[in-house]
C-alpha positions, 0 to 999 in steps of 0.5 A: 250964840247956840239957841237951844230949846225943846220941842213941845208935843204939838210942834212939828217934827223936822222929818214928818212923814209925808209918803203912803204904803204904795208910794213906798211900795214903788220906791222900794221896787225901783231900788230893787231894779236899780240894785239889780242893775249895779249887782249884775253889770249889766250898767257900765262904769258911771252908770253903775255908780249912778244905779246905786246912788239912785237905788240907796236914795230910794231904799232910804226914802221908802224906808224912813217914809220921807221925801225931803223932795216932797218937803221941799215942793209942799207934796204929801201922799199921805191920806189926810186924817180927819177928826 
């Protein structure tokens, strides 16, 4: 029914990272902004709502240095390493 098993060392990991330090520095910034906007009322109802969602998203993201987006569309900021 459940087909369980463990990952080897050289298999992929699920959440691999797949954003570079300025791309993380710009989300970052933005959930600033977007926080800002929510904190201080300057957005109304919806939007303030909306402010938040984005902000937390990007907060996370930048955090974690995953982009289920980028995954999703085959996109990697990262520098690629080279052996």
């Amino acid at each position: 029914m459940f087909n369980l098993r463990v990952m080897n060392s050289n298999e992929n990991r699920f959440m691999k990272k797949n954003m570079n330090n300025t791309d993380r520095l710009i989300r970052a910034v933005f959930a600033l902004i977007f926080a800002a906007l929510y904190y201080n009322n300057i957005a109304n109802n919806t939007w303030a709502v909306v402010f938040l969602v984005i902000a937390c998203i990007l907060a996370v993201t930048s955090f974690i240095s995953f982009c289920p987006l980028y995954k999703l569309f085959g996109i990697s900021t990262c520098s690629k390493k080279t052996t």
